[in-house]
C-alpha positions in Angstrom: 113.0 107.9 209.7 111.7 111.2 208.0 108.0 110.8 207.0 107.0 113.3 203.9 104.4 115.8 204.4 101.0 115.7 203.2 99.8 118.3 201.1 96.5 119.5 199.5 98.3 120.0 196.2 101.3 117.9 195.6 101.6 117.7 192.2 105.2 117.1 190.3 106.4 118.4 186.6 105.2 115.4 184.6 101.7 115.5 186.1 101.6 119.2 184.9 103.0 118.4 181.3 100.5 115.7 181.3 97.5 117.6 182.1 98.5 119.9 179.2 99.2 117.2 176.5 95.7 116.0 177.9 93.6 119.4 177.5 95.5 119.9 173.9 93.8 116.1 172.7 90.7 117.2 174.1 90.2 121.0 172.5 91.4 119.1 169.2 88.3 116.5 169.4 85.8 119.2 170.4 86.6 121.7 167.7 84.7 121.4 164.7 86.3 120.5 161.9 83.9 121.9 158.8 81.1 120.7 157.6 78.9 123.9 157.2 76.5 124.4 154.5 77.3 125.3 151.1 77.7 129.2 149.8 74.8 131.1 148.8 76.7 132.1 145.8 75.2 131.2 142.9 76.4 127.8 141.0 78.8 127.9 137.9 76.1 125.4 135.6 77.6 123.6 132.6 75.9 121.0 129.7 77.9 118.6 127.9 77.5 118.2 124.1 78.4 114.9 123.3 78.0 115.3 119.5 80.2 118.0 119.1 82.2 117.2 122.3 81.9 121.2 123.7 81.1 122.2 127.5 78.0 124.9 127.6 77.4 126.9 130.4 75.9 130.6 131.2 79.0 132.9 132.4 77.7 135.6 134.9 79.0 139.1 134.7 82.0 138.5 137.6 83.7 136.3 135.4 83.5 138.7 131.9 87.0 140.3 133.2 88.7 136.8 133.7 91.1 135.5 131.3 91.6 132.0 130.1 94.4 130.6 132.8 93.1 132.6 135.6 92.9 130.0 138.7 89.3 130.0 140.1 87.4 126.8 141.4 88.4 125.7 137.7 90.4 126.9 135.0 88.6 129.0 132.7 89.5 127.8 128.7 87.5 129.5 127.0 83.4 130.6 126.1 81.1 130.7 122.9 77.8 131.6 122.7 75.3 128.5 122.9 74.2 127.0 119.2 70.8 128.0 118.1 69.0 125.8 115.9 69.8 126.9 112.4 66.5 128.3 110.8 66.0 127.1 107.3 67.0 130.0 104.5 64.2 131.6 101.9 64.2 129.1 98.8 65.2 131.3 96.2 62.8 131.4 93.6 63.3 131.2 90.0 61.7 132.7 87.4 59.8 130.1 84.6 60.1 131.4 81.2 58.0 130.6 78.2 58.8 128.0 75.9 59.9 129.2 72.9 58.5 127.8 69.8 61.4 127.0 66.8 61.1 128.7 63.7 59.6 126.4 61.0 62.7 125.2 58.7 62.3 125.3 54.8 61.7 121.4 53.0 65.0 119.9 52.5 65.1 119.5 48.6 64.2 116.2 47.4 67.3 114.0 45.9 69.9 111.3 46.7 71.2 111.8 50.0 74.9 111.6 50.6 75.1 108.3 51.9 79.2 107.8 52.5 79.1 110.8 54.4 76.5 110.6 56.9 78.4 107.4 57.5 81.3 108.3 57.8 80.0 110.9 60.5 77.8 108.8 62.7 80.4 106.2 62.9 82.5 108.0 65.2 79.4 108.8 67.7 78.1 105.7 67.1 81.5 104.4 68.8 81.4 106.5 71.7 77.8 106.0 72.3 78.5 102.3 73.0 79.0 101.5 76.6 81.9 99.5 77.5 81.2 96.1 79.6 83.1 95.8 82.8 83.1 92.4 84.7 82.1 93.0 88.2 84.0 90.3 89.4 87.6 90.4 87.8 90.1 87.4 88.6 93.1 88.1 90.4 96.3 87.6 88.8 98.3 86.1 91.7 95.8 82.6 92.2 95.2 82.2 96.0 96.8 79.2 97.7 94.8 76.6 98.8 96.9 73.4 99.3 99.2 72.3 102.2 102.1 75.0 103.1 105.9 74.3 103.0 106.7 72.2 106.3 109.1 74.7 106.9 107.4 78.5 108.2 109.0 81.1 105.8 107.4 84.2 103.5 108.6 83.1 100.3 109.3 79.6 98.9 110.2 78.1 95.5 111.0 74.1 95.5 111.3 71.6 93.5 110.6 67.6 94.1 110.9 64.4 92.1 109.9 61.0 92.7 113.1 58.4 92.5 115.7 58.9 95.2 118.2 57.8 92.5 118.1 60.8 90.6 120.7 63.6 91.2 118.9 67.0 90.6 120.0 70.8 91.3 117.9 73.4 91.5 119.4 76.9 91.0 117.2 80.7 92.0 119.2 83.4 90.5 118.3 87.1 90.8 121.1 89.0 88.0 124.3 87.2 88.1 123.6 85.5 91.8 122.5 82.0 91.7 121.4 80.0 95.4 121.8 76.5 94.9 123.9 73.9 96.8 126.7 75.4 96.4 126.2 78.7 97.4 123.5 78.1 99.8 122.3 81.8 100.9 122.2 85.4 99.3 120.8 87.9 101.1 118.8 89.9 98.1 117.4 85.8 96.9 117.3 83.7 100.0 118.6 79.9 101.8 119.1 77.0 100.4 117.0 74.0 101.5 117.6 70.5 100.4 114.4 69.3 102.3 116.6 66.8 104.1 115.6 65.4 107.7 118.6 64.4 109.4 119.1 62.1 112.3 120.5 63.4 115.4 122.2 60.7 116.3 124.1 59.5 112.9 123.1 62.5 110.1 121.2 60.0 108.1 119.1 61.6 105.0 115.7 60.1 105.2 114.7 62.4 102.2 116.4 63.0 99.0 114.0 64.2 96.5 113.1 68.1 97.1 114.9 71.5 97.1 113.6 75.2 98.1 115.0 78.4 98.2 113.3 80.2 101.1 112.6 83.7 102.4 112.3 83.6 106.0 112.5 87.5 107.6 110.8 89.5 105.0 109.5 89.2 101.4 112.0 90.6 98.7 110.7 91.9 95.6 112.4 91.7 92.2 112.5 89.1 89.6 113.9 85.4 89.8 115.1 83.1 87.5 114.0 79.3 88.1 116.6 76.6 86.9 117.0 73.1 87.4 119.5 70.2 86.0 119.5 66.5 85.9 122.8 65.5 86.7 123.2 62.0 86.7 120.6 59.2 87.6 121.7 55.8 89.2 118.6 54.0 87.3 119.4 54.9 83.9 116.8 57.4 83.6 116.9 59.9 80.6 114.4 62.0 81.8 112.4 63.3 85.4 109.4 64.9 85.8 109.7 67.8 88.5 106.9 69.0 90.8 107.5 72.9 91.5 106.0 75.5 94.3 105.6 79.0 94.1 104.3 80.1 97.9 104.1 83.1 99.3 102.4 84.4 102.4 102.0 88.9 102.7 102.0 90.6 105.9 98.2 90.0 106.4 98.6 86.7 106.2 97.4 86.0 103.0 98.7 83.1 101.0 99.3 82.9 97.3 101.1 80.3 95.4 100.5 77.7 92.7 101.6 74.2 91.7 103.4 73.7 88.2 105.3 70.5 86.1 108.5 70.6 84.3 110.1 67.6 82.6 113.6 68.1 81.9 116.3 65.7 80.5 119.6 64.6 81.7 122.5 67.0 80.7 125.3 69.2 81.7 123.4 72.5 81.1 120.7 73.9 83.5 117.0 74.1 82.3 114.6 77.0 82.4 111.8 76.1 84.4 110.5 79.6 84.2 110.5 83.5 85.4 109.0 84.8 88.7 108.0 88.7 89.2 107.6 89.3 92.7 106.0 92.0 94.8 106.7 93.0 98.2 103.1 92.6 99.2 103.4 89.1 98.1 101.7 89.0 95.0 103.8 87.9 91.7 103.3 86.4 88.1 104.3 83.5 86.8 105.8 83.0 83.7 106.7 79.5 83.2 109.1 78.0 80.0 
């Protein structure tokens, strides 16, 4: 069997290529990689005013032939001179004349003096001299609300409510020739109809009877609403009912207004008045009840 040669130098390809790859790692580690000391050229220096919210600064004389855009270290905008403290002007003075002493009048003659007229002219200045009392505090038209609101959430709400369950009562909103009530049960320029009825999920019972609202649920809608109701029949013999009534309303900043009011109405085909309603579409209205 053949025995290989020693040599002094026996190296093959990949010992060279890796030698190289070696000496390449090495030169990158030794070389510095910066870290010298800062120009001699003199510093850009700027001040901040925060009251007026401007940048300050001297510009030297290379930078007078630049042009706002030119790329630098920074982007040049723009310069103004520094504000100097404004020095206060001369007070202009003003010369101060003499008084001058009236000339003496001549005696007004002696006699009845013209009493209707001078009346008749002072009474005039006597009226505008009076000054006219303003209240500091002045009531607001639309009363604040301050009881318990509707059980149902909603921006606007009239109702209606009675006490006997036996009585059979409408209540009608009508905006022109547009009534709501239970038989049309939504407009969309008045509202939805609410008989106030909790049902049972399981048979539909009514376990209340005595209350109806028209309701505004999306947005408040201004304009002016007639409030009508009608006793239609009554299982107890009653003649008459005595109704409760709502006005609520509740403006985008959450303020509530509204007010309580009583109607007694009697039994009969034709519907009652209960009264008129001007409302605003920041939620404020007036009240005009019959």
């Amino acid at each position: 069997m053949a025995r290989r040669k020693t040599q002094l130098f026996n190296l093959s390809f990949l010992d060279l290529i890796t030698g190289a790859l070696g000496a390449v790692i090495f030169l990158f580690i030794i070389t510095p990689k910066g870290g010298s000391s800062a120009p001699d050229a003199k510093q850009l220096v700027m001040y901040m005013d925060t009251a007026r919210m401007k940048v300050f600064g001297d510009l030297p004389d290379s930078l007078r032939s630049k042009r706002a855009g030119d790329t630098l270290f920074t982007v040049l905008v723009d310069y103004r001179q520094f504000p100097q403290a404004e020095k206060p002007g001369p007070i202009p003075q003003t010369a101060i004349e003499a008084p001058v002493r009236p000339a003496p009048t001549a005696a007004a003659p002696s006699g009845p003096r013209p009493e209707t007229a001078s009346k008749v002219a002072e009474k005039p200045g006597q009226a505008s001299e009076k000054p006219v009392k303003v209240s500091e505090h002045q009531p607001e038209s639309t009363p604040v609300f301050k009881g318990d609101a509707p059980s149902v959430p909603c921006k606007v709400s009239f109702e209606v409510s009675w006490a006997n369950q036996s009585d059979n009562v409408d209540f009608f909103v009508c905006k022109g020739n547009v009534c709501v009530y239970g038989g049309n049960k939504k407009h969309r320029s008045i509202g939805q109809w609410d008989s106030g009825k909790s049902r049972n999920r399981l048979f539909g019972n009514d376990l209340r009877t005595t209350q109806e609202a028209v309701r505004q649920f999306d947005r408040i809608i201004p304009g002016e609403y007639l409030l009508y109701a009608q006793l239609k029949e009554s299982k107890s013999g009653n003649k008459t009912v005595r109704l409760k009534g709502l006005i609520y309303t509740k403006g985008k900043a959450g303020k509530q207004r509204g007010e309580h009011f009583t109607k007694t109405i009697s039994i009969g085909k034709s519907r009652v008045l209960l009264g008129k309603v001007l409302l605003r579409a920041d939620g404020s209205y007036q009240f005009i009840q019959q």
